[in-house]
C-alpha positions as a Python dict, from the first residue, in 0.01 Angstrom:
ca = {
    (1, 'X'): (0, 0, 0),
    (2, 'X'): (132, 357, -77),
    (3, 'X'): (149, 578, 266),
    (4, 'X'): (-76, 866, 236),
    (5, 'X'): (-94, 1123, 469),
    (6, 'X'): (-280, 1459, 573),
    (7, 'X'): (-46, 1775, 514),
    (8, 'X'): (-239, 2071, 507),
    (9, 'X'): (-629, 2189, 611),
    (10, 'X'): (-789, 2465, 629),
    (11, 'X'): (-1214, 2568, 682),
    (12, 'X'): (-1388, 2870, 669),
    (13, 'X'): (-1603, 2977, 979),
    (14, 'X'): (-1933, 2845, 971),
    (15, 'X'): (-2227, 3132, 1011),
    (16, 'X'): (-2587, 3047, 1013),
    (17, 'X'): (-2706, 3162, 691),
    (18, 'X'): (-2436, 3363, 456),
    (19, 'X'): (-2587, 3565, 234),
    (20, 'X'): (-2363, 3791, 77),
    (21, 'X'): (-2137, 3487, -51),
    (22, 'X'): (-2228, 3190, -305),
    (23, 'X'): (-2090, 2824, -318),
    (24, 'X'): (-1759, 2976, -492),
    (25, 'X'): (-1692, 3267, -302),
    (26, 'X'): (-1726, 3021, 30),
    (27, 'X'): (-1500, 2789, -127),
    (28, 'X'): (-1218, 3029, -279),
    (29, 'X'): (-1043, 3113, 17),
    (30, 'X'): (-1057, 2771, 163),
    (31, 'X'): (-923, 2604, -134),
    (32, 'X'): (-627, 2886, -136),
    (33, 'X'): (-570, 2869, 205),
    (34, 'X'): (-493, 2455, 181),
    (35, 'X'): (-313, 2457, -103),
    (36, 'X'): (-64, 2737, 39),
    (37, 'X'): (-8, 2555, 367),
    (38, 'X'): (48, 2246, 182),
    (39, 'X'): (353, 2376, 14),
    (40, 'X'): (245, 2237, -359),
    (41, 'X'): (178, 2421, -599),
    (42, 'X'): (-152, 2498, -736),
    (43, 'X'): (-64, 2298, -1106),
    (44, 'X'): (137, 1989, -925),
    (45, 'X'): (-211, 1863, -748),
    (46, 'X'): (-258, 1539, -899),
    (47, 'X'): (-629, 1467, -870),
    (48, 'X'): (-936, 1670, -738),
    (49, 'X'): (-1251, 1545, -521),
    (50, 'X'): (-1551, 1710, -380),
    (51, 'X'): (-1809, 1630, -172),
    (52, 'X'): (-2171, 1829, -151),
    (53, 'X'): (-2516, 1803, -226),
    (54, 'X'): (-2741, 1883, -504),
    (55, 'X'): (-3027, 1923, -314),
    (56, 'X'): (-2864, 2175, -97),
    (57, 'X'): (-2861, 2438, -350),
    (58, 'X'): (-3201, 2356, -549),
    (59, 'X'): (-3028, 2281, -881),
    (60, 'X'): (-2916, 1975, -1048),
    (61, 'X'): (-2530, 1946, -1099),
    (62, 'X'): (-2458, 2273, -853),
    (63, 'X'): (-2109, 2110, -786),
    (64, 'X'): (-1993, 2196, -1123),
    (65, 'X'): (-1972, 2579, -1048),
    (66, 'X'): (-1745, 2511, -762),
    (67, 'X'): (-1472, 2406, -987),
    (68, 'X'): (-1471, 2781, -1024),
    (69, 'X'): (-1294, 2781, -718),
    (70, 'X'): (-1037, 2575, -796),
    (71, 'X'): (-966, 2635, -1167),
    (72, 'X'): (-1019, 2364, -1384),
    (73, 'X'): (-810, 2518, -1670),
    (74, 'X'): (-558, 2386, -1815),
    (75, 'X'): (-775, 2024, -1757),
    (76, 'X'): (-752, 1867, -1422),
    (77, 'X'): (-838, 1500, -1292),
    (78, 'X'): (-1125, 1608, -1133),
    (79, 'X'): (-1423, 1370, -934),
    (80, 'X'): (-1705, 1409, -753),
    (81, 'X'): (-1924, 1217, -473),
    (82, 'X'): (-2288, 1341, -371),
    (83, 'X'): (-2173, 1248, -5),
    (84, 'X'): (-2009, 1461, 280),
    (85, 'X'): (-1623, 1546, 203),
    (86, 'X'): (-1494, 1241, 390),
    (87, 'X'): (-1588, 1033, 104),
    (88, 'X'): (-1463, 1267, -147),
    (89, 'X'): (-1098, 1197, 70),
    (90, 'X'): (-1143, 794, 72),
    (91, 'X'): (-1161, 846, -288),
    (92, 'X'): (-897, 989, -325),
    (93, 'X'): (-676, 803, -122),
    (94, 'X'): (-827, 492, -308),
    (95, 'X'): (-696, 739, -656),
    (96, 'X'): (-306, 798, -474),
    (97, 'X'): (-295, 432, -449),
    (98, 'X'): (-247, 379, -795),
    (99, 'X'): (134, 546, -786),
    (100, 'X'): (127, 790, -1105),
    (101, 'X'): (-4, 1064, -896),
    (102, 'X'): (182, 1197, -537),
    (103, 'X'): (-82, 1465, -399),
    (104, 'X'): (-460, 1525, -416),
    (105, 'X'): (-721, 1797, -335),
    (106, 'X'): (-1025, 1748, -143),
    (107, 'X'): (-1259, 1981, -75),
    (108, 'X'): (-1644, 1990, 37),
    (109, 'X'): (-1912, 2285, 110),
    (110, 'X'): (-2273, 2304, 205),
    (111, 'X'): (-2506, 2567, 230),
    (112, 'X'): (-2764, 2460, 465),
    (113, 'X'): (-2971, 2784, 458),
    (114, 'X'): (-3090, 2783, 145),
    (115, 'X'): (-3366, 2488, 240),
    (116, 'X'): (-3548, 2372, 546),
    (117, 'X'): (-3281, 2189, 629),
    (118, 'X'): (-3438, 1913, 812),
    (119, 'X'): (-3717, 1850, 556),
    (120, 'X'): (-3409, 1856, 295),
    (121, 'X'): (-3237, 1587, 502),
    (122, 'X'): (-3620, 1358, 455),
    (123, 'X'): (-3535, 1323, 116),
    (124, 'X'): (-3263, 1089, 270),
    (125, 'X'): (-3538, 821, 330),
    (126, 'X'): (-3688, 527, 216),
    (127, 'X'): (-3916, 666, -52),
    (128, 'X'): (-4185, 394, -60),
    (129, 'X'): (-4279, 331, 325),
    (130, 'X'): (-4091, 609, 553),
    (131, 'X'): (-4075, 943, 327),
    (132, 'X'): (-4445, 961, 250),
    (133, 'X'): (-4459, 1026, 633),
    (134, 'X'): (-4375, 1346, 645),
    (135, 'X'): (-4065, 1288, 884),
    (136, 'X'): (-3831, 1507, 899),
    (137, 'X'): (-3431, 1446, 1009),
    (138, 'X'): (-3473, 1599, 1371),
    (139, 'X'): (-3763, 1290, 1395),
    (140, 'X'): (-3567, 1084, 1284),
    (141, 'X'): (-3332, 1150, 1513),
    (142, 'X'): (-3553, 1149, 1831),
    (143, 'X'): (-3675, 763, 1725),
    (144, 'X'): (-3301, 691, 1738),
    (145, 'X'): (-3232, 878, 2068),
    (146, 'X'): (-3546, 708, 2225),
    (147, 'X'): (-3432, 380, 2119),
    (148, 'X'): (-3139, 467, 2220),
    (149, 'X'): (-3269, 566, 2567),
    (150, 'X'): (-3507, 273, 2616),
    (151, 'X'): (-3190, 5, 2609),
    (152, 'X'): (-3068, 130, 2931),
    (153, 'X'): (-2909, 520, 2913),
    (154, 'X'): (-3060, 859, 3027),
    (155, 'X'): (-3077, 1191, 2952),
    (156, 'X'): (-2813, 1301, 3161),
    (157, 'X'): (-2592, 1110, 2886),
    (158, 'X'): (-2685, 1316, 2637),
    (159, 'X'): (-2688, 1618, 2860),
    (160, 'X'): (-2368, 1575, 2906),
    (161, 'X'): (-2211, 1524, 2592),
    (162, 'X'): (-2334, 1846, 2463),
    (163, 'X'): (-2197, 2024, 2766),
    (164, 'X'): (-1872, 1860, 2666),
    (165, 'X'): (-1868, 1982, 2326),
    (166, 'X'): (-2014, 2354, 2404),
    (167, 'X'): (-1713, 2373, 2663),
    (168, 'X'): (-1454, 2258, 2427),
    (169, 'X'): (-1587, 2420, 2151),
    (170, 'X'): (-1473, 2755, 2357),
    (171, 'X'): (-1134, 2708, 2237),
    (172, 'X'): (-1241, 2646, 1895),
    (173, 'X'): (-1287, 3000, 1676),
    (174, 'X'): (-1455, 2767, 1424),
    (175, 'X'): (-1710, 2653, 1664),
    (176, 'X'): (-2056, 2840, 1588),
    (177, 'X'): (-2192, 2730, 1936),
    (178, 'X'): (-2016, 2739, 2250),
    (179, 'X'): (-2103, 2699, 2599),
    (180, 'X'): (-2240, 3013, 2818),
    (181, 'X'): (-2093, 3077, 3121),
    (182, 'X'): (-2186, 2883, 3417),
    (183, 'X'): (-2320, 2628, 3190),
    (184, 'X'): (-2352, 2242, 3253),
    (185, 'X'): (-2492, 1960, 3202),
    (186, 'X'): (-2776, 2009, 3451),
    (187, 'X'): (-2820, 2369, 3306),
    (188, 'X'): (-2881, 2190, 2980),
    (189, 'X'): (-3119, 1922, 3156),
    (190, 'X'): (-3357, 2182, 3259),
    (191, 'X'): (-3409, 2336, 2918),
    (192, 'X'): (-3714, 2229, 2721),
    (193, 'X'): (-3750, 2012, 2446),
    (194, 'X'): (-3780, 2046, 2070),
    (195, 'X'): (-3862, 1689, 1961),
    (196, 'X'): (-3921, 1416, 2288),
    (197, 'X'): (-3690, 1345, 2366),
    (198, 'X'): (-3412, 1621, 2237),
    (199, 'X'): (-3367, 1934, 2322),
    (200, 'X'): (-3222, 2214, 2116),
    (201, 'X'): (-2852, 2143, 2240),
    (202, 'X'): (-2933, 1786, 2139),
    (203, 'X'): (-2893, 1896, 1748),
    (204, 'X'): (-2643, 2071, 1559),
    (205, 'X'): (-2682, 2417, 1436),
    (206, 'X'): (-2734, 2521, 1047),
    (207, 'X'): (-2421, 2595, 934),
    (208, 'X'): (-2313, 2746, 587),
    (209, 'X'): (-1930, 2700, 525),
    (210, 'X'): (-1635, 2484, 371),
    (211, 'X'): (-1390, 2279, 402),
    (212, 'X'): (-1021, 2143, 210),
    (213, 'X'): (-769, 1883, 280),
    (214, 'X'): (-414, 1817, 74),
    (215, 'X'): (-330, 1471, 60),
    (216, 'X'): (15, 1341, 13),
    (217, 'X'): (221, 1033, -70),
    (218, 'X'): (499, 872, 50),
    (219, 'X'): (792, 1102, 9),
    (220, 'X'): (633, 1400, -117),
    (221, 'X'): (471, 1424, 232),
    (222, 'X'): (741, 1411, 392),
    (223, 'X'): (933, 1677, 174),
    (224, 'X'): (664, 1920, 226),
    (225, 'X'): (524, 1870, 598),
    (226, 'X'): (749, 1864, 884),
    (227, 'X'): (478, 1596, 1061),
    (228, 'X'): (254, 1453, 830),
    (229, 'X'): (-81, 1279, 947),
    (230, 'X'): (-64, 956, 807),
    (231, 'X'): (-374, 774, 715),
    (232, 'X'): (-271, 410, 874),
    (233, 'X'): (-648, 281, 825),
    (234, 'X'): (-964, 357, 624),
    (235, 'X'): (-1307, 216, 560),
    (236, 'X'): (-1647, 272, 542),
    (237, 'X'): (-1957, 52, 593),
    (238, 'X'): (-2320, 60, 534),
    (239, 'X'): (-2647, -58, 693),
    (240, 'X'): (-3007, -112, 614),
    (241, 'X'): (-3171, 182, 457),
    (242, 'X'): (-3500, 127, 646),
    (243, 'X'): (-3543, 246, 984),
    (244, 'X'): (-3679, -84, 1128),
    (245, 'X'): (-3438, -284, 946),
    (246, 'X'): (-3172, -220, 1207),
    (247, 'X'): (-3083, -166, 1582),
    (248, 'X'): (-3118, 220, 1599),
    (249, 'X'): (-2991, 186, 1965),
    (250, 'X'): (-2606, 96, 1804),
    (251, 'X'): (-2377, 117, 1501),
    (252, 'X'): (-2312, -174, 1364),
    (253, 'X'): (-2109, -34, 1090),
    (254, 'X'): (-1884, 176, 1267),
    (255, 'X'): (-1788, -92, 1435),
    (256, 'X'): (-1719, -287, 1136),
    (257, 'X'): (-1544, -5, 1021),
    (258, 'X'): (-1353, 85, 1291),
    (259, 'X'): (-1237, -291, 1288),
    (260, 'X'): (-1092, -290, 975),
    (261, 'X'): (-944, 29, 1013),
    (262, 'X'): (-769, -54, 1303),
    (263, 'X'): (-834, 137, 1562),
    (264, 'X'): (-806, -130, 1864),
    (265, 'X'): (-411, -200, 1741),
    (266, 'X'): (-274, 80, 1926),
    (267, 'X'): (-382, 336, 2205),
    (268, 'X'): (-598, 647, 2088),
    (269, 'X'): (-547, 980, 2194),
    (270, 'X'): (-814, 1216, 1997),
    (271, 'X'): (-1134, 1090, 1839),
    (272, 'X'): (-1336, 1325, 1648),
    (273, 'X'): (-1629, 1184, 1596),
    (274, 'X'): (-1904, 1323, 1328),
    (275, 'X'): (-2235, 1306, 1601),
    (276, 'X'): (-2517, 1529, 1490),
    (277, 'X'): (-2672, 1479, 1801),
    (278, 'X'): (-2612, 1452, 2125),
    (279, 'X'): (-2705, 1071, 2182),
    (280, 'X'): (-2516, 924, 1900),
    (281, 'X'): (-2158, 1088, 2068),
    (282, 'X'): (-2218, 764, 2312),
    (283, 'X'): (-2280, 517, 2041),
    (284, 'X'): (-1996, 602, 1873),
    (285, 'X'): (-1749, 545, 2112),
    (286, 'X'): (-1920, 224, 2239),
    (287, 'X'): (-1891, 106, 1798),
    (288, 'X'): (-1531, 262, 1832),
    (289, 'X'): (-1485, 83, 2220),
    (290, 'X'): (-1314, 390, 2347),
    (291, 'X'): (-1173, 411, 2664),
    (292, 'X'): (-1210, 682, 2923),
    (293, 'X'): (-838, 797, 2807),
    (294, 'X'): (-950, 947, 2480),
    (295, 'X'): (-1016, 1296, 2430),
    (296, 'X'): (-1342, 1268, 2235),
    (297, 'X'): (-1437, 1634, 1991),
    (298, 'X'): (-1199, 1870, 2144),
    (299, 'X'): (-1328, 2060, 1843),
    (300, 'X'): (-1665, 2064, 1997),
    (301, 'X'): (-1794, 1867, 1720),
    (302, 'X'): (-2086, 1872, 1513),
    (303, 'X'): (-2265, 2012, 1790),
    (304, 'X'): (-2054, 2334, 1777),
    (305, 'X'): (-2063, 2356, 1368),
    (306, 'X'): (-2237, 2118, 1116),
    (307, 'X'): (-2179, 2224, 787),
    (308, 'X'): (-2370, 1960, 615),
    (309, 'X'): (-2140, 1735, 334),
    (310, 'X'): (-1823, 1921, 469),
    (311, 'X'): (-1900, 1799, 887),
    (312, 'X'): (-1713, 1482, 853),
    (313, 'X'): (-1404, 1570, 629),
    (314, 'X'): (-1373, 1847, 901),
    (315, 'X'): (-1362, 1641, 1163),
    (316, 'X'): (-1063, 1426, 964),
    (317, 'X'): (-880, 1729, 901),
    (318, 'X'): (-959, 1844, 1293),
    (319, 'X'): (-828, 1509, 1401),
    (320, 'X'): (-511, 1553, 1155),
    (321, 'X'): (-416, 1874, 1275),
    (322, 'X'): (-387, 1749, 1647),
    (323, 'X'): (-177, 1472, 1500),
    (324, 'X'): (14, 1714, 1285),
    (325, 'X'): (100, 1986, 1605),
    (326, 'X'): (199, 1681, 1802),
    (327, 'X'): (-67, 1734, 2036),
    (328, 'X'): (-189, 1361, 1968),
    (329, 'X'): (56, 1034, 1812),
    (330, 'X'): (-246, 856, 1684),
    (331, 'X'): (-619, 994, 1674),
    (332, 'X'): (-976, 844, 1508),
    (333, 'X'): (-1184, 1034, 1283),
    (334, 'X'): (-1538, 931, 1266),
    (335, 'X'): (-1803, 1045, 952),
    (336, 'X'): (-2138, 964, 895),
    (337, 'X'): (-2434, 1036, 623),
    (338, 'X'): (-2765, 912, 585),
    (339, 'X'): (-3055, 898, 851),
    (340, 'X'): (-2977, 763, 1205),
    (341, 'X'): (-2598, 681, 1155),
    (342, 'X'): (-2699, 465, 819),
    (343, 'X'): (-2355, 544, 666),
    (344, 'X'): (-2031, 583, 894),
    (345, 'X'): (-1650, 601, 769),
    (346, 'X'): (-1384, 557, 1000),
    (347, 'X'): (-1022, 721, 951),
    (348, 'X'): (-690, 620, 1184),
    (349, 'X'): (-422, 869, 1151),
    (350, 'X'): (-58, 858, 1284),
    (351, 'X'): (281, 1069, 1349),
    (352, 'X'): (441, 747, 1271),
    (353, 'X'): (452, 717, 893),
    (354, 'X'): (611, 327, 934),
    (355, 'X'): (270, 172, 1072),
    (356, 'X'): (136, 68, 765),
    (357, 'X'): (-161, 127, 597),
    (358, 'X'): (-543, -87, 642),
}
């Protein structure tokens, strides 16, 4: 396998609803920004991925104008997957594998104003038996948390999770929701609810915004970052697409991921972990059996900032850059799509460039 690692990344800050920029002008000074930390030049990126959403923007084949943002002249190797960015970055780590090409760009944005966001998300469903319901994402999300409650947690679970992630996401001036002061978990508890049984800190804010990650091989990582993130493990597993086809209550195919990536082979240090809400924080890191030594979202998460299609490959390139200052030797980075954790890709990255690759 050729060693492929995370050298630069960059995001804008996430606002509720920007309106004086398009898809483009969100994207231009993200893109810019990676590709000058990276140290390669704009005309020696290999290959270029995206990740976003059609029905985002209300058009068919919106991603095309955010090539506009990168420059697609003289031609590029360019791709494409209607999923969040994380995707778009398994791609191309699948494309560096096949040794002609030594970097890659991967970049994903979302404007989540532009819709009803959670009625947007619906469209996710099954469109025979669940869809024609009317249910919306934040729904879909209580059934999940419910289950979720009903085989043995409580509240104070989620509670605390979000408290976790508002605190952290203090630090974070990328975070679009932080804690206020004096808040806690109790605080939270006593707050009323939006959808039985979440509250509003349950789920993540509407974030507009991008994201962009530089991917490097094997010695051309190494020439241009002083401590590459190397990817040591990838994958990325699916489940049933109904609702009552599965255990909502666990993820069966994070932990399947998370297996094959490799994440039990060595100690953890920093998971970021792409929960939406509050509840599934907890079921990731009982798929991902982390222990009480892991720092889990010291970004604050998708609780603090969910730009939808860019949430997860943030949370890869938040998890690389901890790796990267030397503030973690080997961290998890978790990202999902699809209703109730359907879809979930799990990324390993290490300081140590010699572990190999899953």
């Amino acid at each position: 396998m050729t060693d492929v690692a995370v050298v630069a990344f960059a995001q804008s800050v996430p606002v509720r609803a920007d309106e004086t920029h398009n898809e483009v002008e969100m994207l231009m000074p993200v893109v810019a920004d990676a590709i000058e930390r990276s140290g390669i030049g704009r005309k020696e990126i290999g290959f270029t991925v995206s990740g976003s959403c059609d029905y985002l923007a209300g058009a068919p084949f919106a991603f095309v104008a955010g090539l506009d943002a990168v420059g697609a002249w003289p031609p590029i190797r360019e791709s494409h997957v209607e999923m969040d960015g994380a995707w778009a970055l398994y791609e191309a780590w699948v494309r560096l594998q096949h040794g002609d090409i030594d970097s890659a760009l991967v970049y994903a944005f979302g404007k989540s104003s532009l819709g009803p966001l959670p009625d947007v998300l619906g469209l996710q469903l099954d469109p025979y038996h669940v869809a024609p319901l009317g249910i919306d994402a934040i729904s879909v999300a209580a059934l999940q948390a419910r289950a979720w409650l009903d085989a043995g947690h409580d509240e104070a679970e989620m509670a605390a999770a979000a408290a976790r992630a508002r605190q952290a996401a203090r630090a974070n001036p990328c975070a679009q929701v932080s804690a206020r002061d004096g808040e806690d978990a109790q605080t939270l508890l006593d707050e009323p609810y939006l959808v039985t049984p979440l509250r509003r800190h349950d789920c993540p804010p509407i974030s507009d915004g991008a994201a962009a990650v530089v991917l490097a091989a094997g010695d051309r990582a190494r020439e241009v970052c002083e401590r590459p993130a190397w990817i040591t493990g990838i994958d990325h597993r699916v489940e049933a697409h109904a609702l009552g086809g599965r255990d909502l209550a666990m993820s069966v195919s994070t932990r399947l991921a998370g297996e094959r990536a490799g994440v039990a082979d060595a100690p953890i240090d920093v998971a970021e972990l792409h929960a939406p809400f509050s509840h599934q924080e907890p079921i990731l890191c009982d798929a991902l059996a982390l222990g009480d030594g892991v720092t889990v979202n010291p970004s604050g998460g998708a609780l603090a900032a969910n730009v939808v299609m860019a949430a997860g490959l943030v949370r890869i390139g938040e998890a690389a850059t901890r790796v990267s200052e030397g503030a973690a030797a080997r961290a998890v980075a978790h990202a999902t799509s699809g209703p109730a954790l359907q879809q979930n890709l799990v990324c390993v990255l290490e300081a140590d460039g010699d572990a190999g690759t899953r």
